[in-house]
N, C-alpha and C positions, 0 to 999 in steps of 0.2 A: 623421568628425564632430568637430569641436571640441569644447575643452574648457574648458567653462564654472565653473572653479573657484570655488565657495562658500564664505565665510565666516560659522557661523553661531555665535556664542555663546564664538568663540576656535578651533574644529574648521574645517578645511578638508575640504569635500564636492567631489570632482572629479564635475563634470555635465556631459552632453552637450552639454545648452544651458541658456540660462537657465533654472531652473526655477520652477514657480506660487511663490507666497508659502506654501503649506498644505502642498506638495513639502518647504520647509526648513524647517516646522516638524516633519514627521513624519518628516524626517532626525536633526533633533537630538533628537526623542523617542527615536527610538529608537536613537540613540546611546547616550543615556543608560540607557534600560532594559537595553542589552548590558555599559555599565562598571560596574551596581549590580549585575547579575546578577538580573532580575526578572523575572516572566513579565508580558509586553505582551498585551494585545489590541484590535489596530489597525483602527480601519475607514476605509478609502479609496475613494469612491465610486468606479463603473467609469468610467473616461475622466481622472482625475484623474493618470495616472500612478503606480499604486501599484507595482506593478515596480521601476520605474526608483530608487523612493522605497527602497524594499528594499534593490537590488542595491548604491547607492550609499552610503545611510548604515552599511549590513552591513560593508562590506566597508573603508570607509573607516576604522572601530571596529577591526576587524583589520588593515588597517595601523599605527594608532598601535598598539595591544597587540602585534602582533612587535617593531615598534621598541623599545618599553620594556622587552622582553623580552630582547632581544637586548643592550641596553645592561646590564640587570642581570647578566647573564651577564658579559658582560666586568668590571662591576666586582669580582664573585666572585673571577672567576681572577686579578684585579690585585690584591685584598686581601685578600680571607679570608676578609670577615666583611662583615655585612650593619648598618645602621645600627638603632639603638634609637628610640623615640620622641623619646625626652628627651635622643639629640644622642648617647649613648654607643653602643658597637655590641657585636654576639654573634656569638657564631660563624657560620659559613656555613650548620652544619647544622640549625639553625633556623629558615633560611630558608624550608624547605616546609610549615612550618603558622605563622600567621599568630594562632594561637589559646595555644600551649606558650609558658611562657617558663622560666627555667634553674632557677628554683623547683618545677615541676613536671615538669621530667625527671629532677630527680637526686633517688632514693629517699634515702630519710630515713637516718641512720647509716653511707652510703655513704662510703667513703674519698673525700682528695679526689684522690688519685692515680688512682683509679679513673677518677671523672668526667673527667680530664682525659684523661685516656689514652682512655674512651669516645666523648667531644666529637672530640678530633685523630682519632681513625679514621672519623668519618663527616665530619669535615670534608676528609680525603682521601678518602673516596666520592664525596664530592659533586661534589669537581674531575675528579676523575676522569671519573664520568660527563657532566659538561658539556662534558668534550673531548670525550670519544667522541660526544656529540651535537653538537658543532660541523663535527668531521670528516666525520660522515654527512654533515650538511646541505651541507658545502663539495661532497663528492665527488657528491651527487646535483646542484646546481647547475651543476657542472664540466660530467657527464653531458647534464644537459638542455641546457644551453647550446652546448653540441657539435653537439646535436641540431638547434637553430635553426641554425646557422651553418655547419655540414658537415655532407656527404652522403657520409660514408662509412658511416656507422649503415645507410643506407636502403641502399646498395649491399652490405652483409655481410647485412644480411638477407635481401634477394635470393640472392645466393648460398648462402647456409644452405636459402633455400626449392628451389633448384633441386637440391640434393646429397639431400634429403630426399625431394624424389620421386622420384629416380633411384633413390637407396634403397627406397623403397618401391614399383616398380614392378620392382625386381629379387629382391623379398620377394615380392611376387605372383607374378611367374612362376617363384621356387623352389615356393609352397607350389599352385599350380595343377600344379606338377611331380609333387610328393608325392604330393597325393592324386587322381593319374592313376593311377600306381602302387598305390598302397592299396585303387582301388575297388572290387576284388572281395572284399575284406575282411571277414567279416562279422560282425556286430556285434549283441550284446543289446540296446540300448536305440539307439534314436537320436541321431546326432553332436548334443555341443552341450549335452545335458540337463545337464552341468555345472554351470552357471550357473543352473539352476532352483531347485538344492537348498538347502536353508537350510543357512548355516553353524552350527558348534556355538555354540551360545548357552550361555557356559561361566559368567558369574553375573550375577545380576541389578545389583551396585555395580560391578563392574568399569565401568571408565571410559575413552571412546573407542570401546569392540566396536562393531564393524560400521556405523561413521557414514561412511563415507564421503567425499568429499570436501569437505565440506558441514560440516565440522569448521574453525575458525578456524586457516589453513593460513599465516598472514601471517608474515612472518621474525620470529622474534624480538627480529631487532635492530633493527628500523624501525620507528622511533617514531613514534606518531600526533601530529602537529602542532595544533595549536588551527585546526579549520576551524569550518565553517559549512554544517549538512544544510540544503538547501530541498527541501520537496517540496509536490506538490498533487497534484488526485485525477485528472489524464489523460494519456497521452503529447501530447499536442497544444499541452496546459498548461507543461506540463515543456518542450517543443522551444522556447516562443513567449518560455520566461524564460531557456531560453540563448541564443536571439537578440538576446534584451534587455542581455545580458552582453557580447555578440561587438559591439555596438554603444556599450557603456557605455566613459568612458575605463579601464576596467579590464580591458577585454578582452584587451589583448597578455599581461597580468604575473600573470595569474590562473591559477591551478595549479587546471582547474574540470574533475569527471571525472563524465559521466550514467552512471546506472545505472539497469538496466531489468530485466526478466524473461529469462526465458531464448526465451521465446516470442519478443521483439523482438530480441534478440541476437547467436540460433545462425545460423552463417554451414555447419553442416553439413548439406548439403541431406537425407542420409539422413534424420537425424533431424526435420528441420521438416516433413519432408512427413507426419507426425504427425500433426500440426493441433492437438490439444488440450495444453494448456498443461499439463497434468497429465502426459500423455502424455508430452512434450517433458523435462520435467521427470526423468522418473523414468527416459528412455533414456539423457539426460545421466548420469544419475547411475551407472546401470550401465556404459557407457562407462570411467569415471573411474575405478568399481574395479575392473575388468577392468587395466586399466592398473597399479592399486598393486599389486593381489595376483598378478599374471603372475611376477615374479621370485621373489616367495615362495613359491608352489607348485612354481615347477621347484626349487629349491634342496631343498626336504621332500621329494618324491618325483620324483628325476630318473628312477628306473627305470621310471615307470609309463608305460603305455602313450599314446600321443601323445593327446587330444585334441580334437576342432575347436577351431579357433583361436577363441578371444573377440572380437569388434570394439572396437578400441578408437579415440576420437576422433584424427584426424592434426591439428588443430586447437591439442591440448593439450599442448605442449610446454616445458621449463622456460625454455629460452636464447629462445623465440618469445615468449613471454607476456612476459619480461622487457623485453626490445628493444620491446613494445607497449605495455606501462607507462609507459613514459618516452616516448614519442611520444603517448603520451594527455594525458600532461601540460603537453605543449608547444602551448599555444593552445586555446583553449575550443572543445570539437567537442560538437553534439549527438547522439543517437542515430545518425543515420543516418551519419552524418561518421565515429561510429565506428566501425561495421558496415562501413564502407568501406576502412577501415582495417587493420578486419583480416583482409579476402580478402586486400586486397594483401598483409598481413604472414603471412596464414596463421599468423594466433595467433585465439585464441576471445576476442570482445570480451566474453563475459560475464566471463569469468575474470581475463582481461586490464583490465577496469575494477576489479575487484574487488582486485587487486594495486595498483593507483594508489591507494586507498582511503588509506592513511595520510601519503603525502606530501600527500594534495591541501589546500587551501582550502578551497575551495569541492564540496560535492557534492549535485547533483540530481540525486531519488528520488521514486518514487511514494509515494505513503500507507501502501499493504499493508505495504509495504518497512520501513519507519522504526518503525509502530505496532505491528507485530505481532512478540512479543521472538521466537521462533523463528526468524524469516526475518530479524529484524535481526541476530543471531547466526551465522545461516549465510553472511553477507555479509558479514562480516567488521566492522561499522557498531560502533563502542566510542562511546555518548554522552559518558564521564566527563569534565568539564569543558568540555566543546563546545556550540555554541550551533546550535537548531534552531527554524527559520524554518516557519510551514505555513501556506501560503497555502490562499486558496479555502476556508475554514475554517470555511465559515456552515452547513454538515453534520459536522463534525467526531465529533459524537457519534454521530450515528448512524452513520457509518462505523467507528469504532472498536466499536458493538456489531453492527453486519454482519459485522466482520471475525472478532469471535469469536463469532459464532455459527453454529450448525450444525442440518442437516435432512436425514433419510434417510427414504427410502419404504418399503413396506411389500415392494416389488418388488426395489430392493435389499437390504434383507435376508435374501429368500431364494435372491439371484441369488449373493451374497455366499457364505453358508452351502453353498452346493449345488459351489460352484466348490472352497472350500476342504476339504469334504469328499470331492471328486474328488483333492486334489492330498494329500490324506494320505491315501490309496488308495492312490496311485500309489508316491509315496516315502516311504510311512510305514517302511519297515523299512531306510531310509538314514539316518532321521531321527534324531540322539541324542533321548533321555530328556524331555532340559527344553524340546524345541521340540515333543515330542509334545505335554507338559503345557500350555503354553500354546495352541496350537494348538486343546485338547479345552475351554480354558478360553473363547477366543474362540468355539466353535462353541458353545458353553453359551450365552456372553451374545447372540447373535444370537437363538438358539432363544426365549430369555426375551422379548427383544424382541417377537417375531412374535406371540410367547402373550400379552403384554402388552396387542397391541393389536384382540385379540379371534380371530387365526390360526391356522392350524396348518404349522409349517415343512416337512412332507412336501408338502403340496399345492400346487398351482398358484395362485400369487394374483391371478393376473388372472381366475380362474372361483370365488374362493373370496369369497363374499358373508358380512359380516360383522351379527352380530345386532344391536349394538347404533350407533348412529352420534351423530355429532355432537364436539365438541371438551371436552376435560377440559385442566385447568393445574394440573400440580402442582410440591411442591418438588422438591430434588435430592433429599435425603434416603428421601421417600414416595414416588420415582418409582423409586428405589433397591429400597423393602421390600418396594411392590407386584410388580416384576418378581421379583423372588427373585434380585436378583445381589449384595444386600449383604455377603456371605461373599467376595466376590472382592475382588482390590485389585488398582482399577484404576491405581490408581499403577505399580503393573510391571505392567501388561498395557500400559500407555502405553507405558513406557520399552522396553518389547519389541517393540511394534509398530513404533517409532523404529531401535532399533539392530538388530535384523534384517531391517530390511526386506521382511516377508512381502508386505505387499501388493504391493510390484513383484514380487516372485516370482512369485506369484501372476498376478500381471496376463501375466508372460511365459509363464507357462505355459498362461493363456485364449488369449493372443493366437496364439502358437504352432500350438494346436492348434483354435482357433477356438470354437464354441459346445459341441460335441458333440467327445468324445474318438473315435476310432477304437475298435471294440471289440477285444479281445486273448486271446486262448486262453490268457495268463499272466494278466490279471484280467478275469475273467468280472462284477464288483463294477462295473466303469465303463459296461457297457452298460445297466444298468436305470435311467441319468440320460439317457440322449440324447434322450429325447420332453420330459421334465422341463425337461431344459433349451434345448432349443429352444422350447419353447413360454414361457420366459422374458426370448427374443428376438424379438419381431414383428417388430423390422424387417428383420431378416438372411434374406434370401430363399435363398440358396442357406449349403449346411451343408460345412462343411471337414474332413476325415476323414483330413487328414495336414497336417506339418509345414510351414508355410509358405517355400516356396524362398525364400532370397535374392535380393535384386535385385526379387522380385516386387511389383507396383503394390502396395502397399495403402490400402483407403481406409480415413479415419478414422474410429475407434472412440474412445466413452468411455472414461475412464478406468474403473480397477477399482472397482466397488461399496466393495469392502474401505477404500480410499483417502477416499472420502469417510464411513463409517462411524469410523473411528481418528480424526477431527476429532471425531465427536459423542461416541466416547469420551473424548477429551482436556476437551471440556467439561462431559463430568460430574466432572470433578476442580475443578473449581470448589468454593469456597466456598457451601455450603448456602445463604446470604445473600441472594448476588452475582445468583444465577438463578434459571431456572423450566424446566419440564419442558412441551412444549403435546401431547398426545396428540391428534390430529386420527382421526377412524377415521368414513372416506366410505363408499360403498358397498361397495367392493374392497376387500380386504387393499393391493393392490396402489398402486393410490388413496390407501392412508392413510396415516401418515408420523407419526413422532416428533420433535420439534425443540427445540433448547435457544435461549432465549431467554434473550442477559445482561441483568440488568437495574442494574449497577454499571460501569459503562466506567470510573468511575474507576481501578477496580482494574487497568485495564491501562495508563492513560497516569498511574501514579505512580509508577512505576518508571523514563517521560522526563523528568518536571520533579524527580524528588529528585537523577539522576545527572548532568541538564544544568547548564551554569553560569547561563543564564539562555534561554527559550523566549518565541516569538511566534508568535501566533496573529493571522491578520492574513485580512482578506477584503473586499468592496466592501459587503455588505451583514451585519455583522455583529450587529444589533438582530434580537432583545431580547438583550443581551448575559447578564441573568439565570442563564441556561442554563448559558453556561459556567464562569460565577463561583458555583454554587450545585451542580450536576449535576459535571461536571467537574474543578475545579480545590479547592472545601471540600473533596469528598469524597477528593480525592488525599492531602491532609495540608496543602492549600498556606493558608498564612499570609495574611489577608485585605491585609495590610501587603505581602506582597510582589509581587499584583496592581497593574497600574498599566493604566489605559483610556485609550485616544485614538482622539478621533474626528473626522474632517476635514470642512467644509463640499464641496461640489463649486465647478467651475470656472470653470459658467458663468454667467454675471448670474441675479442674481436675474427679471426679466422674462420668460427663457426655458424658464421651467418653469411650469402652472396645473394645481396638484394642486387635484381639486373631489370633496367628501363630497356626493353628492345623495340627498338624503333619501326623494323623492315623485318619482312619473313623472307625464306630461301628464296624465292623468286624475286627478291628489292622492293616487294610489293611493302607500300608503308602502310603501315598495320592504325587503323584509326577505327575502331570496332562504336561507329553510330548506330544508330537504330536502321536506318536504311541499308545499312552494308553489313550489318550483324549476320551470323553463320552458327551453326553447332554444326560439330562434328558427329559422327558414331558415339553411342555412350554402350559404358561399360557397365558400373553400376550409374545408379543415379540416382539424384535424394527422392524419397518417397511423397506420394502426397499428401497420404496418413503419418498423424507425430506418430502413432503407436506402430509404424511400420519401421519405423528411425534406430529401431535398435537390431531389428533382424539387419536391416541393411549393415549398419557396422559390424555385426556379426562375421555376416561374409565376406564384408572387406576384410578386415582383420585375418579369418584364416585363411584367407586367399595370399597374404603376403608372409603369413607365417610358413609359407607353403615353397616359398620363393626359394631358391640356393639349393633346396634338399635332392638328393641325389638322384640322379636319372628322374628328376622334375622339367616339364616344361614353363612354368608359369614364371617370367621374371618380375613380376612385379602386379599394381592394381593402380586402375585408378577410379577414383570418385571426384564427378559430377557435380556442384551443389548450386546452387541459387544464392545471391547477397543477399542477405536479411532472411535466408529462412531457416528451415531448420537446422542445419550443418552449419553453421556460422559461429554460431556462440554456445557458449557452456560445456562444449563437448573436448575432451581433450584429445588432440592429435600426438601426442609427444612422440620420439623414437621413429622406429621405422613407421608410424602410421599418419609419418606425413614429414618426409624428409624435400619434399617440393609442393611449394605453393604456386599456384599459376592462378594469376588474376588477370581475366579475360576478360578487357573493354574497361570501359570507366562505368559503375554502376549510376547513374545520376535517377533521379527519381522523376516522374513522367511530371514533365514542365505543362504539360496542359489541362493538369484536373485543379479544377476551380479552389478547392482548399488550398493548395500552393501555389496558385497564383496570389488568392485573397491574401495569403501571409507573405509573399514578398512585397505586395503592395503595401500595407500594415506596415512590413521595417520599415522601406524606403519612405513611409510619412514620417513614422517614432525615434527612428536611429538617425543619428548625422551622418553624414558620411565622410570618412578623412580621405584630407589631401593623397592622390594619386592609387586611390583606394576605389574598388567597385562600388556599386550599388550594394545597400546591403542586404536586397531583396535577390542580386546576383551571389555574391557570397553565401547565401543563406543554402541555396543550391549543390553549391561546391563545397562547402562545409559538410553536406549531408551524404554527399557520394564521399568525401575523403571518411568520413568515419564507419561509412560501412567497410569501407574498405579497411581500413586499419583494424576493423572488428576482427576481420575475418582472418586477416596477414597471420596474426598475433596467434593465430592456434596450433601455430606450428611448433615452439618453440616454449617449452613447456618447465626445465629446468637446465642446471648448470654445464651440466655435459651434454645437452642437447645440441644439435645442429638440422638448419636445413637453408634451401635456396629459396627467394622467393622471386618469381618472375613477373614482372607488370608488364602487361602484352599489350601496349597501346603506346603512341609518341606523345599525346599528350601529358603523361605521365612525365615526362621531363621537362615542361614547360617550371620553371622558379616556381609560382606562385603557388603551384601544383606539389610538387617535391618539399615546397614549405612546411605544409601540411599531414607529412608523413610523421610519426615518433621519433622524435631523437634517435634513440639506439639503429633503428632504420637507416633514417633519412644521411647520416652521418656517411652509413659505409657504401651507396648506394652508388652502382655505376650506369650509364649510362651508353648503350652501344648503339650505333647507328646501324649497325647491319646485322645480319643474324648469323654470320659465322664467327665473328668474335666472341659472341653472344655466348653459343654453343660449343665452343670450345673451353672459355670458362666453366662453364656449368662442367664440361666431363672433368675437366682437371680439378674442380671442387670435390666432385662426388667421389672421383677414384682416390683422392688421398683422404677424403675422409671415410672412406669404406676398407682400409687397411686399417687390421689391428692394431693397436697404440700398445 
């Protein structure tokens, strides 16, 4: 594709091709917003090119900042010193705050020998380390560039892969040897149980115990460069913006690395056939210490008797993942490109992306990934000075309080409880001291739980019927005094449930031995749970009464109860403030469920805007922008000065859009679609209830309209049915005929009487002020959340520059100011207003019929 080079304001934007005129202005915006260091929030209608508007003014910002970077560096090492305002210069060591000047680093009565002598040593640090960062940078360049240009990299790899399996195929048929020999061997417990048992949990501050790989494992010596995170909320989203890269003039020189889950990732079939991401997750992870601690147990006890071997991933290796790093960076791949990558390398793309992480540029991430600090930490992701892009943004909060929020059932609780007091049965008298303790401490707060919610933890909860029903909200603190766990600290039951990893123990030792333990003439204790806890599996028809052979099929299972329980303990450490507690208790024990509901997101996305250099929020439909500037970003700590808005008209002429507010249907009746007068009509299609049903349905939409005009046809047209907020709403493109009228029926508001959105308008109207002549911001909160569904959905119709369609809002509320405020510019702008429905309808025909004549 050519390269359309842009000049806008003095900045050169390299572009594909010519870009719109709204394209360079929302280049040079947000040029700007990344040299002040400000947080943007961008709205680009859908079809305007917002992508392309991203990828290039992002990235072109990061060009000129290495260049000036890299010039300052040389003048360092040429001079010494760094210039003054007023024309005189200071030492080098100065250089890294912008804020010190030689008045306030030199304590007061300080010799001046001292000071001089203190200055000359950090001014030889600082050359110092600018060589060693120049050298990296030279010899990773050298590295990659080799990479493009020779094929000896690709062919040692090969070779490395082929000595590896030969090795490992010579290691199998030794240890297939061995334990031919050994099988008559006989043994107290079964091969293996090693890996079940909790290691010694030796103190609760000690720091590192048992994290696993999952620990920030990056070289010390590889510095993180000034990139740039993008992420949005789907793998489909994330593939479609590194095409837009592979396609941009930035695509050859872009050091751009995807990161995904482990779910999309793992290339080791073992593990995938899993299925559940949780699952996936936590085999990996066993794996990996399998692998670190193998050398340190034979070194501690060589004498001890052999054994079974641990599985460890052939995937994970240091000289494999290395060689794949650097091939990750050579040329913009997306997911799949790099999966592909690395069967042929036989390195693990999860890992293998994760090492590319501090040389890259550019890195796209999912949302989980970036917002949530645990998984941004285990990925190695340092915000500090870095700038982060999130597209698709017009849910943002509510995704960051999904993301920390958490819900267990009444059934997990006691599947939970029953399982772990099976497994301190078994290995309680292997177990040190402080893991019993904890251990009695988690079977307490489970117990609490269940008593909590009207239960009792002995009994069956799917037959145990609970006296009192209905939903209770309370705080952390009272959800605390009522259960009776306020005497614990959950702060180390966290940090323990983290560094010892009981739940995967746990989970291996369900999985292992299936629902039901085998009973044992050595514990007589494990047989009075086998009816218990089958009966806490309905779906498992058949019951497993020994260890599950290797090799053998398995299908997948949830993860362990316990796994999702240490989430809703994690957020009861939340700030009393921040949350809520929702006691749901249905007919069943089973049925009913405790759930923390955040009601402060800010408190977890202030930790990205105070550490980033500057952040954008960027999306097609980002009105009522309110939300984020009130909800969001005050409540972070952010400075109303250092928000900056921008908002783009769309593409296409004015002409090819007739947004109509009708007030009255043909009978004068005035059209107010509440919930008590609400009506559906006949449906023709209609959205499905299955997603996997979502694509047949547009199937036959589609040829049903393609079907339309053709000769001695009767079919004029189709219509589709959808729901706000479900599946036909977003992501889906309507362009062209397949959706030249939008019809938005009723005002979609979201149900005002379920206790979570009451508790959060209550929450604003304490935390928000409210301005002069302005609602409640617990009212607003409401109507911000129907307008953006709405504008979600509007916005699917019109898709690029020759597109056209009508959209119709079938309600009078819709005209009220405060209402039509709230609509997108490019909308709200052209938007008429009919009190009756024959004006109504006769626009719409004179729309459609001169835009359905050939041009």
């Amino acid at each position: 594709m050519a390269n359309k080079t842009q000049e806008v304001g003095g900045i050169h934007f390299p572009f594909p091709f010519t870009p719109y005129s709204i394209q360079k202005d929302f280049m040079a915006e947000l040029y700007r917003v990344l040299e002040a260091g400000k947080i943007g929030i961008f709205e680009s209608p859908t079809g305007t090119g917002k992508s392309l508007s991203l990828i290039c003014g992002a990235l072109s910002w990061l060009r000129d900042f290495e260049q000036k970077k890299h010039q300052e560096e040389a003048r360092l090492l040429e001079t010494g010193t760094v210039p003054l305002s007023d024309g005189q210069e200071q030492p080098l060591s100065l250089s890294s705050s912008c804020t010190e000047t030689p008045d306030t680093l030199r304590p007061v009565g300080e010799p001046d020998w001292v000071t001089q002598f203190v200055q000359k040593k950090e001014e030889r640090d600082l050359v110092d380390r600018l060589k060693e960062e120049q050298v990296r940078r030279k010899k990773r360049e050298e590295r990659l560039q080799q990479i493009r240009h020779n094929a000896q990299l690709k062919y040692a790899a090969k070779r490395m892969r082929q000595e590896e399996e030969e090795m490992e195929r010579v290691l199998r048929l030794s240890r297939e040897a061995l334990a031919a020999g050994a099988g008559a061997e006989p043994r107290e417990q079964p091969a293996g149980e090693e890996d079940l048992v909790l290691a010694e949990y030796e103190s609760d501050e000690e720091k590192g115990a048992a994290s696993g790989v999952d620990e920030d494992e990056d070289d010390p010596e590889e510095e993180h460069v000034t990139k740039i995170y993008y992420c949005s909320r789907t793998h489909s989203q994330l593939a479609q913006f590194v095409h837009e890269v592979q396609r941009s003039p930035f695509g050859k020189d872009t050091r751009l690395v995807s990161l995904g889950s482990r779910q999309n990732l793992c290339i080791n079939e073992d593990v995938k056939t899993l299925g559940s991401a949780q699952l996936i997750n936590d085999r990996c992870m066993e794996m990996q210490r399998s692998k670190h601690e193998k050398s340190r147990a034979e070194e501690e006890k060589p004498k001890r008797r052999r054994q079974e071997r641990q599985a460890t991933c052939p995937f994970y290796g240091y000289e494999q993942l290395q060689l794949l790093r650097d091939q990750v960076l050579v040329g913009v791949k997306d997911i799949e490109q790099l999966v592909a990558l690395g069967k042929e390398a036989r390195a693990c793309p999860y890992y293998g992306s994760r090492s590319a992480i501090p040389a890259a540029q550019l890195v796209v991430l999912p949302y989980q990934m970036l917002l949530h600090a645990a998984t941004r930490q285990a990925a190695g992701i340092r915000l500090q000075g870095q700038v982060v892009l999130i597209d698709e943004a017009h849910n943002l909060i509510d995704t960051i309080t999904g993301i920390h929020s958490a819900e267990v059932s009444g059934s997990q609780l006691c599947q939970a409880h029953s399982q772990l007091l099976q497994y301190m049965e078994r290995y309680g008298k292997r177990l040190k001291a402080k893991n019993l303790m904890y251990i009695k401490q988690i079977l307490y707060l489970l117990e609490k739980f269940v008593t909590v919610l009207g239960g009792n933890i002995k009994q069956n909860p799917n037959t145990q019927s609970l006296s009192e029903t209905g939903t209770e909200l309370k705080t952390i603190n009272d959800f605390l005094f009522e259960s009776q766990i306020d005497n614990i600290n959950l702060f180390k039951v966290r940090r323990y449930c983290e560094r010892s990893m009981v739940s995967r123990k746990l989970f291996g030792f369900t999985e292992r031995y299936g629902t039901v333990l085998a009973p044992s003439r050595k514990q007589p204790k494990l047989a009075g749970f086998q009816h218990f806890l089958q009966s806490l599996q309905p779906t498992v028809t058949q019951t497993s009464v020994t260890p599950v052979e290797e090799g053998e099929a398995r299908v997948p299972r949830p993860a362990s109860p316990l796994m999702h329980i240490e989430s809703f303990l994690a957020a009861l450490t939340t700030a009393n403030q921040d949350g809520r507690v929702i006691l749901s208790r249905q007919g069943s024990l089973s049925q009913s469920s405790l759930k923390f509901l955040l009601l402060n997101p800010a408190v977890h996305f202030a930790q990205v805007v105070k550490e980033c250099r500057a952040v954008v929020i960027a999306g097609g439909t980002m009105q009522p922008v309110s939300d984020f500037r009130e909800q969001l970003l005050a409540c972070a700590g952010v400075e109303a000065e250092r928000v900056v808005e921008f908002s783009c008209g769309h593409v296409i002429p004015p002409d090819n859009i007739l947004p109509l507010v009708i007030c009255s249907g043909p009978s004068s009746q005035q059209l107010e679609f509440t919930y008590q007068k609400r009506e559906l009509p006949q449906m023709i299609f209609q959205e499905p209830k299955r997603a996997n049903q979502v694509e047949q349905v547009l199937m036959e939409y589609s040829r049903c309209i393609k079907c339309c005009g053709q000769a001695g046809g009767t079919v004029t047209g189709a219509l589709l049915l959808s729901v706000v907020g479900g599946k036909m709403s977003e992501g889906i493109n309507f362009s062209d005929n397949l959706g030249r009228c939008v019809v938005m029926v009723g005002m979609p508001y979201p149900n005002i009487k379920s206790p979570e959105l009451q508790e959060k308008m209550a929450y604003l109207d304490q935390t928000l002020p409210r301005g002069p002549g302005q609602p409640p911001p617990g009212k607003a909160l409401v109507e911000n959340l129907c307008m953006k569904a709405v504008n979600q959905s509007i916005g699917r119709a019109i898709r690029h520059q020759k597109d056209f369609a009508s959209i119709v809002l079938l309600d009078q509320r819709y005209a009220r100011p405060p209402i039509l405020g709230k609509l997108p510019a490019w909308i709200r702008d052209r938007v008429e207003v009919k009190a009756t429905f024959g004006p109504a309808f006769a626009a719409m025909r004179k729309f459609h019929r001169e835009k359905s004549v050939p041009s």
